[in-house]
N, C-alpha and C positions, 0 to 999 in steps of 0.2 A: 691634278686637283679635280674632285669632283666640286659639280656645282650645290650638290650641298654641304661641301668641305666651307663654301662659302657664307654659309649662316651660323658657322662657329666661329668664324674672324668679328672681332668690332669693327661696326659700323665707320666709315670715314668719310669726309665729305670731300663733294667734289672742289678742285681751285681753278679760278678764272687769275688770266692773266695779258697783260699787255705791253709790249715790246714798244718802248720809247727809251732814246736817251737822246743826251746832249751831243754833237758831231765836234770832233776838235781839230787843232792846228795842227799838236804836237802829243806824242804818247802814247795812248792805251787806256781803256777801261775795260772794265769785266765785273757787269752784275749779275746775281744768281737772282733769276727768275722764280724757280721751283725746285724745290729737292724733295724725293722719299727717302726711303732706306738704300735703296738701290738702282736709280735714276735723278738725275738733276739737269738741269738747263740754265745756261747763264747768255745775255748776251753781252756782245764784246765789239768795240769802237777801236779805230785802228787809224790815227791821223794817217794821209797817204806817206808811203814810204817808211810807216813803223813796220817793224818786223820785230820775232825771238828767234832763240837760239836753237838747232839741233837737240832734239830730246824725246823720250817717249815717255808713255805712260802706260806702266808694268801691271797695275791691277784693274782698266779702263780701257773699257770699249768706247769710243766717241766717233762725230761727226760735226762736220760744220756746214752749213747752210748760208750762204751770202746772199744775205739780203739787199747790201747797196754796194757801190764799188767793184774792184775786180783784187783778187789775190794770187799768187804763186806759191804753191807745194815746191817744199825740193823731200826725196826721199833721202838716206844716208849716201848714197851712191852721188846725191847732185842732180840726180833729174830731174827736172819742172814739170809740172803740171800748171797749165796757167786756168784758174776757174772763174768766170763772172757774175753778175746776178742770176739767180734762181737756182745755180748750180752748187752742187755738195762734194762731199770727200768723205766715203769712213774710214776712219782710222782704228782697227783695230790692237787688242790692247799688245802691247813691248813695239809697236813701229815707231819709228824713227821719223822723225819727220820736221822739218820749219817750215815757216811760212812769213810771206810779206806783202803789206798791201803797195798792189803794183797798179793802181789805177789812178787819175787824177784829182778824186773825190776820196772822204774819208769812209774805209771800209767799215761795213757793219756787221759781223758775224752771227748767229744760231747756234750755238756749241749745248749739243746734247750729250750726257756721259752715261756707263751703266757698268754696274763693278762686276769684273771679271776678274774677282780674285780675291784674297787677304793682302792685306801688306806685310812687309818684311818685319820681324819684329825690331831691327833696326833704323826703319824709318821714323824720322821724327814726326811730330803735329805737325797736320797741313801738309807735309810734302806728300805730293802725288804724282810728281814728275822726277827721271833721271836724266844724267849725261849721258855722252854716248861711253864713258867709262864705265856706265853703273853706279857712278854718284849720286843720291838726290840734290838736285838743284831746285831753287824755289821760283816759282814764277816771276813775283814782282822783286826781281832781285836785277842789281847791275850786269849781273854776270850773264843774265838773260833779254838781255839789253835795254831794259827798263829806266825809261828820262823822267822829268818832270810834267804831269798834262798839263795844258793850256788849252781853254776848251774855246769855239769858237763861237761868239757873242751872238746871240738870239736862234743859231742853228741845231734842229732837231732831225733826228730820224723818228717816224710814227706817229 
C-alpha cells in the first residue's frame, strides 16, 4: 500500500481501551476488548485450575499474554510449556494446543487474534475453533470443559 492509497480509505478513529475484570472462584470469562475486520482482542479470567480442551484454530493467528497468574501450554504431543506473568505464546493458526491455569491465583489472559484465512463453508456462526478430529467444537461449550462462574466478591484485575 502506498501512503497515498491512504487518503482514499474513510477516515476512522482511533479506540482507547482498558483491561479490568472481576477475578473468580470458579470458571472462565472472555470479553472482547476490540475488534476490526481482521484483528481483535479479548481478555480472559481463568479461576486457578480452569483449563479447555485440545483444539486449534484453522483460520487464526493468536497469542496470549499473561498478565496475572501462571498458565501451562500442552502441544498435541502433551508437552508443557509452563508460562508466568509478563510472558506470551503465539499460537499460530491450525496448532493445536490446551492450556490450564496452573498458578495459585486466578489467571488473567491478553488473547490477541488476526484471520489467517476464510472459514469452511461448513462452519457454523461463531465457530472458530476445532477438535483434534476436525470437528468444530464451540468454546463455551461442556465438551470444552466449561462450569458455571462464580466470581469472587469485591476482586479485580486493573
Amino acid at each position: 500500500m502506498r501512503l497515498n492509497d491512504l487518503a482514499e480509505r474513510p477516515a476512522t478513529d482511533a479506540t482507547t481501551f482498558k483491561l479490568k475484570a472481576q477475578l473468580l472462584e470458579q470458571g472462565r470469562t472472555d470479553e472482547e476488548i476490540l475488534r476490526t475486520d481482521n484483528m481483535w482482542a479479548r481478555l480472559k479470567v481463568y479461576a486457578s485450575g480452569g483449563e479447555n480442551v485440545l483444539h486449534a484454530h484453522p483460520i487464526e493467528d493468536h497469542m496470549f499474554l499473561i498478565l496475572q497468574g501462571r498458565a501451562t501450554f500442552y502441544d498435541k504431543d502433551g508437552q508443557a510449556t509452563e508460562l508466568g506473568k509478563y510472558e506470551g505464546i503465539l499460537l499460530p493458526a491450525k496448532t493445536y494446543y490446551w492450556f490450564c491455569a496452573t498458578g495459585d491465583e486466578p489467571l488473567v489472559l491478553f488473547r490477541l487474534g488476526a484471520r489467517a484465512g476464510e472459514p469452511p463453508k461448513d462452519f457454523g456462526a461463531g465457530i472458530t475453533r476445532v477438535d483434534i478430529t476436525g470437528a468444530p467444537i464451540h468454546g463455551e461449550s461442556e465438551a470444552n470443559k466449561e462450569v458455571p462462574v462464580i466470581f469472587r466478591d469485591g476482586a479485580y484485575f486493573g
